[in-house]
C-alpha positions in Angstrom: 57.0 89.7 59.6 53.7 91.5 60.6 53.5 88.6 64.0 57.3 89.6 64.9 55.9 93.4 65.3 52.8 92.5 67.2 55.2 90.6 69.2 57.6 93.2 70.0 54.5 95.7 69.8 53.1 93.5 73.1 56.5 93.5 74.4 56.4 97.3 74.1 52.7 97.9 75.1 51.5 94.9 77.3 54.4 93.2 79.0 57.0 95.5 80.2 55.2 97.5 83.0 54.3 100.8 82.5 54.2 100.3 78.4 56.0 102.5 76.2 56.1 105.6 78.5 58.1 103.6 81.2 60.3 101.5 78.6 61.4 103.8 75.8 63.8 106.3 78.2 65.4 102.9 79.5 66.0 103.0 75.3 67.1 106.3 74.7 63.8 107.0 72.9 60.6 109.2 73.2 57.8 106.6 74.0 56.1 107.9 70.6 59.3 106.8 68.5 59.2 103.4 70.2 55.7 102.8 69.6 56.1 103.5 66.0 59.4 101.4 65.5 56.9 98.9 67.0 53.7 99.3 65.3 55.2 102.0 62.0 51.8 104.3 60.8 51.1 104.2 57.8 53.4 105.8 55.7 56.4 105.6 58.2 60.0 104.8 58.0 60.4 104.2 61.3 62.1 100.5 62.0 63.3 99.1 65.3 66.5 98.4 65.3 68.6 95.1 66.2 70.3 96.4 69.0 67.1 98.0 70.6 65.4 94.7 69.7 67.7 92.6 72.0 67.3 95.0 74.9 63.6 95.1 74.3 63.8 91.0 75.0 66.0 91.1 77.6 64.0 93.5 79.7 61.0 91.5 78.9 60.7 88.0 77.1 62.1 86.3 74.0 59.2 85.6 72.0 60.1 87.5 69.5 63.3 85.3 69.2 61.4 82.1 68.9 59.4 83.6 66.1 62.6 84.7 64.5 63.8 81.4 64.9 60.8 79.9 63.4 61.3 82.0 60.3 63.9 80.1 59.3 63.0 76.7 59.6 64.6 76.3 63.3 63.7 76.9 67.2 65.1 78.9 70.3 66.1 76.8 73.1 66.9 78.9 75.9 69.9 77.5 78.2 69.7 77.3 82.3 71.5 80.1 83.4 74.7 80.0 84.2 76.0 79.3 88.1 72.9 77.1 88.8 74.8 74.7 91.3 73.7 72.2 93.5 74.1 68.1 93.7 72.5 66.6 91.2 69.1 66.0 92.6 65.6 64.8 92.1 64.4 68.3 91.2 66.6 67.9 88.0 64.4 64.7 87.5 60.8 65.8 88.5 61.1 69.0 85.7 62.4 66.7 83.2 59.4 63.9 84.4 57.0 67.4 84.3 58.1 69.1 80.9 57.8 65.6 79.3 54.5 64.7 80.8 53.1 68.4 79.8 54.9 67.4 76.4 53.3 64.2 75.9 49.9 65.4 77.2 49.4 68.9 75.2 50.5 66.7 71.8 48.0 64.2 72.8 45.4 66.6 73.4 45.7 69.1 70.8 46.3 66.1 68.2 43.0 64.4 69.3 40.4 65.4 66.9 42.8 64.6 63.9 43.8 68.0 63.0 46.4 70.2 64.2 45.5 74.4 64.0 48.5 77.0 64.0 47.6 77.4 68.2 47.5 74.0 68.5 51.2 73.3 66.8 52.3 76.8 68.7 51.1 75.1 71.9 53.1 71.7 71.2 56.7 73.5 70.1 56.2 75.8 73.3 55.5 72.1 75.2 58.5 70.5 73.7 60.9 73.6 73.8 60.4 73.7 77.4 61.3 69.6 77.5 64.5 70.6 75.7 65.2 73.4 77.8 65.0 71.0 80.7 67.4 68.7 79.1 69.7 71.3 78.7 69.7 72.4 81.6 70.3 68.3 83.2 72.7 68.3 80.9 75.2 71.4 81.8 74.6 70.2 85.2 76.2 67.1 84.6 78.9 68.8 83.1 79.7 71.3 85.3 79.4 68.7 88.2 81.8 66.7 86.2 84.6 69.5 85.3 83.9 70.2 89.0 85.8 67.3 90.1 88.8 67.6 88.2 92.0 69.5 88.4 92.2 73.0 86.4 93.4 72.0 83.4 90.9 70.4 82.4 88.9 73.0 82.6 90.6 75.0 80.7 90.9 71.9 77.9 86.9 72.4 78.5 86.8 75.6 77.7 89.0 75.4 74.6 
């Protein structure tokens, strides 16, 4: 549990600009009750709560939700976003040729001594998320492409 609050605590402190002083009224919160939700003193109660959690990632990054994820036993694959449109092109080709080269290479490189450290294995899931995320997003392309072409109802059978 400690990385999930040094996550959220960079979040906080490091990644969304200005700190806690710009994010916490954004929050509803003094910046000194965010930063101890994020990082409790010794001695605290304070706890950061789900909802402020999610608004924390959406306003900066989800890492926090891939160490969640991680937790128990699975992985966050974050989906293209929706209204991406467009022919299916080569662009959809060369990031899933580029994710799975970076894949390939980082898991050849960071397996090449023989041993695999914690940054090493944090460095291949990121690699082979990102693959995934690329597939995904070829994927709902295709689909939407597909529905695309068809009268309404099936889009609403699609939806169903």
């Amino acid at each position: 549990m400690q990385r999930l609050l040094d996550a959220f605590h960079n979040l906080v402190h490091k990644t969304y600009p200005g700190g806690a002083e710009a994010l916490a009224p954004r929050l509803g919160k003094r910046p000194t009750t965010l930063s101890h939700e994020v990082r409790p003193p010794a001695g605290s109660t304070a706890k950061l709560g789900l909802l402020d959690a999610l608004e924390i990632m959406e306003l900066t990054d989800s890492t926090p939700m891939q160490l969640m994820c991680a937790h128990f036993g699975g992985m966050f694959v974050p989906l293209p976003q929706q209204g991406e449109g467009g022919e299916v092109t080569a662009s959809y080709l060369v990031r899933l040729a580029k994710e799975f080269g970076d894949a390939i290479a980082t898991i050849s490189d960071r397996s090449s001594d023989g041993h695999i450290s914690d940054n090493d294995a944090r460095d291949i899931q990121r690699e082979c998320l990102e693959l995934m995320a690329a597939i995904n997003a070829t994927l709902q392309h295709v689909q939407a492409r597909n529905l695309a072409g068809k009268p309404i109802e099936h889009h609403l059978m699609a939806v169903a």
